[in-house]
C-alpha positions as CSV (number, residue, x, y, z in Angstrom):
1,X,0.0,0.0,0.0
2,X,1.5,3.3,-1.0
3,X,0.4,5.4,2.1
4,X,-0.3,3.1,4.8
5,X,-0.4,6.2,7.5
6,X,-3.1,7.9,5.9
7,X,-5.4,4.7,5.9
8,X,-4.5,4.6,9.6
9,X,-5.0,8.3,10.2
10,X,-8.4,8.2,8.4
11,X,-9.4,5.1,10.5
12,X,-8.8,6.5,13.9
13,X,-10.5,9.9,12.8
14,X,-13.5,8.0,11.5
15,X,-13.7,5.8,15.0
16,X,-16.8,7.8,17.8
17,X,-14.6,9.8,20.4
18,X,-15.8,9.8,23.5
19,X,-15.1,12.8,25.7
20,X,-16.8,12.7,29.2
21,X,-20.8,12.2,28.9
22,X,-20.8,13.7,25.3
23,X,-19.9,11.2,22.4
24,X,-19.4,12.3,19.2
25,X,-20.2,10.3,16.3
26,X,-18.0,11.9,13.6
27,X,-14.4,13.0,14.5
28,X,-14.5,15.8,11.9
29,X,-17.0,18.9,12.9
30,X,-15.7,21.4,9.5
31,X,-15.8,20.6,5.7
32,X,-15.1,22.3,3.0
33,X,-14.5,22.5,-0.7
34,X,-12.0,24.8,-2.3
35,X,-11.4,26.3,-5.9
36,X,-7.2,27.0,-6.4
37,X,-5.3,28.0,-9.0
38,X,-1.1,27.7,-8.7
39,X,1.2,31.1,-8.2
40,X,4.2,29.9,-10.4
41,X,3.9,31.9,-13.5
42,X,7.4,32.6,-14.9
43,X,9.1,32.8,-18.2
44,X,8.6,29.1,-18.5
45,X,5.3,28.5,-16.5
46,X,1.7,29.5,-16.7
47,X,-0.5,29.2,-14.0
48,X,-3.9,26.8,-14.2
49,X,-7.1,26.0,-11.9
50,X,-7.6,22.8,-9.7
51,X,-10.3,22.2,-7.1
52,X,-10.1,20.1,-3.6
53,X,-11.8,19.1,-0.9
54,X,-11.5,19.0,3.2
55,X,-12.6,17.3,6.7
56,X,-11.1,19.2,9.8
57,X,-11.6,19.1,13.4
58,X,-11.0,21.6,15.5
59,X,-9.2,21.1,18.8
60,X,-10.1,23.6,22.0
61,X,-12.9,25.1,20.3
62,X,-13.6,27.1,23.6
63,X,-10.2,28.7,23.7
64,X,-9.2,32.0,21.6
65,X,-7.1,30.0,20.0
66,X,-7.3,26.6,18.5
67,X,-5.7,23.9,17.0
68,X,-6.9,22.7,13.7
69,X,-6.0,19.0,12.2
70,X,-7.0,18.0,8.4
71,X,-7.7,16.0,5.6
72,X,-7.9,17.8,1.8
73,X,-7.7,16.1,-1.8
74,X,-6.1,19.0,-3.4
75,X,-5.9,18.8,-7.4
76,X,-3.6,21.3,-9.0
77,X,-2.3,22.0,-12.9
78,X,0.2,24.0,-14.5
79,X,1.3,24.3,-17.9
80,X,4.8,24.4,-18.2
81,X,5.8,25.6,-21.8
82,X,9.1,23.4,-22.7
83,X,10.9,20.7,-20.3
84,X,14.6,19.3,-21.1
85,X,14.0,15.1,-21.3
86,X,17.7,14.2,-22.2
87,X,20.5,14.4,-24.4
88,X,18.2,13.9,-27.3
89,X,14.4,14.6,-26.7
90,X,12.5,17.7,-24.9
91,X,8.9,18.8,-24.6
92,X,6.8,21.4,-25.4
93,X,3.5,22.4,-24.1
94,X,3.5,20.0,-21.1
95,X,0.2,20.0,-18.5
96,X,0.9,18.8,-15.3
97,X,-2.1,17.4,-13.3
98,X,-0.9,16.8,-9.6
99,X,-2.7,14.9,-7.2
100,X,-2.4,15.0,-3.6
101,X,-3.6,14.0,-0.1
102,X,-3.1,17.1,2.2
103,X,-2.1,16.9,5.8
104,X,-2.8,20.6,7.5
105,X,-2.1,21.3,11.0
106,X,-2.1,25.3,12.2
107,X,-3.2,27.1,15.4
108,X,-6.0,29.3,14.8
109,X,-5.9,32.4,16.0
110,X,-9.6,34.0,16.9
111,X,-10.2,37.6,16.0
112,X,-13.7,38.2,17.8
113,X,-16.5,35.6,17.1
114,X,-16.6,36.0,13.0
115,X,-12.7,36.4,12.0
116,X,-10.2,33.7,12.3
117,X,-6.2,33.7,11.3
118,X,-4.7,30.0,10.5
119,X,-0.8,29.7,10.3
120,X,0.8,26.5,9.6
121,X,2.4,23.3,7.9
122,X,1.3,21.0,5.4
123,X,2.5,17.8,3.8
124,X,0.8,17.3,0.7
125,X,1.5,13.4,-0.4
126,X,1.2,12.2,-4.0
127,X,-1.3,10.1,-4.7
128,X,-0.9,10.9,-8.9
129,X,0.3,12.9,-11.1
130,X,0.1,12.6,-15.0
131,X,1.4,15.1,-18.0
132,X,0.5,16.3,-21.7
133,X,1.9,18.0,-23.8
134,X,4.0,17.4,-27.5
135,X,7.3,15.1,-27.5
136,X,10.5,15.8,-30.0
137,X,13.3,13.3,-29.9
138,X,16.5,13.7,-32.4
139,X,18.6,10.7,-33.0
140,X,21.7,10.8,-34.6
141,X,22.6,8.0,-37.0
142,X,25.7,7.1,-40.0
143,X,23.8,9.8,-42.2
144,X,21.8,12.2,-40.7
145,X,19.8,13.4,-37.9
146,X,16.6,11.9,-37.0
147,X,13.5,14.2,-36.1
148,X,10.4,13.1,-34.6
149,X,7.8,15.2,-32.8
150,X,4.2,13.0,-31.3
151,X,1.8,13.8,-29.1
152,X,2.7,12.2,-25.4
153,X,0.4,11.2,-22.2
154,X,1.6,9.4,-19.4
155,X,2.4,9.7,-15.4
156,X,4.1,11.9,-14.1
157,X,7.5,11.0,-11.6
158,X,7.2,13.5,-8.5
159,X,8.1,14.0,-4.7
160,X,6.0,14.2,-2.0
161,X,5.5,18.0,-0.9
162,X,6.2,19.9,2.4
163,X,5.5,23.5,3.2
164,X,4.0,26.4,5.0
165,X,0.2,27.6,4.4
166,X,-1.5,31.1,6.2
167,X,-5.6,32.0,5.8
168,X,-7.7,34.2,6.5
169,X,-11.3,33.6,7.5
170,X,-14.6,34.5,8.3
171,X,-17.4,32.4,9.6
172,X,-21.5,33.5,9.4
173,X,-23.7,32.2,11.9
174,X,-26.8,29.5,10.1
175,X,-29.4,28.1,11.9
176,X,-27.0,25.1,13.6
177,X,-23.7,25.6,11.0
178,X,-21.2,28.2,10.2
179,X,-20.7,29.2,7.0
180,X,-16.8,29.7,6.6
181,X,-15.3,31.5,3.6
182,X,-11.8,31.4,3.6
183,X,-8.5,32.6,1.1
184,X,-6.1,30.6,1.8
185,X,-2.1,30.5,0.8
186,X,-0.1,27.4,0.0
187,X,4.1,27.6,-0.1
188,X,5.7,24.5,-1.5
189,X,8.9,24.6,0.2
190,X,10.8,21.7,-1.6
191,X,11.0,20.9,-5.2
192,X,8.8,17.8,-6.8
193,X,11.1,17.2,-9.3
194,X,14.0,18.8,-10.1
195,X,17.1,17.9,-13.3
196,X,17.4,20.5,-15.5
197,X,14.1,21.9,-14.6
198,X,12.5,22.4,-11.5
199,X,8.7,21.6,-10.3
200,X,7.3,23.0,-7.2
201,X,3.4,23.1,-6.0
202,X,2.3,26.5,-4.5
203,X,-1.0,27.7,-4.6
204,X,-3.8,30.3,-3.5
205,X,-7.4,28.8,-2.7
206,X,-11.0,29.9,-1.8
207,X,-11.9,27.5,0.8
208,X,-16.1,27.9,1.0
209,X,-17.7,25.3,3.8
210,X,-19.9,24.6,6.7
211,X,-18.9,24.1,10.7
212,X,-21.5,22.1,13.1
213,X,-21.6,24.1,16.0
């Protein structure tokens, strides 16, 4: 099994949790989806949308400040305009489609009873990743030099990602749920793939979702 720690983690935060007289029958008490679109734009990159989805809980909910502990799919693209493959092939026009499962843990820092500040760290851990784009290979032989340019699909080879995330929130108050809207920032600290090119994964999101009170 490829991740056996997130089966476990899911399994534990899926068992009831019993906390004096009051038992809870779902660990998770905030979910959310998320729109996100990566901040990598450069000479060589262009930036693309992705979408996600997340289960939190948050510890200490009475204090001013809590901790929160997730679980996200995160799905994030970018289009990265020509990629070195070798002494003889390259690529153009290459789409990157990154899969992850996303591990967030931040305090959260209370600003009256509708504003909220998280700060923290992430581990976002490939599930898949594929690519797209236009393939040129050049082989020399006795005579001349081959050319060939075809279409290419296939999976992608990258790391596992660590970083830093900050958002800002604000959650309205209906009937028995909060609505939370959040922007949120994602900093990929080290590099998914790197020879004569580098990858990396940083993104902005709008988190929209619901608390049970």
């Amino acid at each position: 099994m490829k991740h056996p720690l997130i089966i476990t983690i899911l399994l534990l935060c899926l068992s009831k949790v019993s906390v004096g007289q009051e038992v809870n029958d779902f660990f998770f008490d905030e979910f959310q989806i998320s729109l996100n679109r990566t901040l990598l734009q450069d000479n060589n990159t262009e930036d693309r949308f992705g979408f996600g989805l997340g289960a939190y809980h948050v510890f200490l909910p009475e204090k001013k400040v809590n901790i929160v502990f997730g679980l996200e799919y995160n799905r994030t693209s970018q289009f990265i305009k020509k990629m070195y493959e070798g002494r003889f092939a390259h690529f153009t026009d290459l789409t990157y489609n990154i899969n992850c499962i996303s591990v967030p843990i931040a305090p959260r820092f209370n600003i009256g009873s509708k504003l909220f500040v998280d700060i923290g760290g992430f581990a976002d851990l490939l599930l898949s990743a594929n690519r797209s784009g236009t393939m040129h290979t050049y082989l020399p032989d006795s005579i001349q030099v081959v050319y060939t340019t075809k279409e290419f699909k296939g999976k992608a080879s990258l790391s596992n990602c660590f970083g830093v995330f900050a958002g800002i929130g604000v959650r309205i108050p209906i009937s028995k749920f909060e609505l939370i809207i959040k922007p949120e920032y994602k900093f990929g600290i080290n590099k998914l793939y790197s020879y004569q090119d580098d990858i990396y994964n940083r993104y902005f999101k709008i988190n929209l979702g619901l608390k049970i009170k």
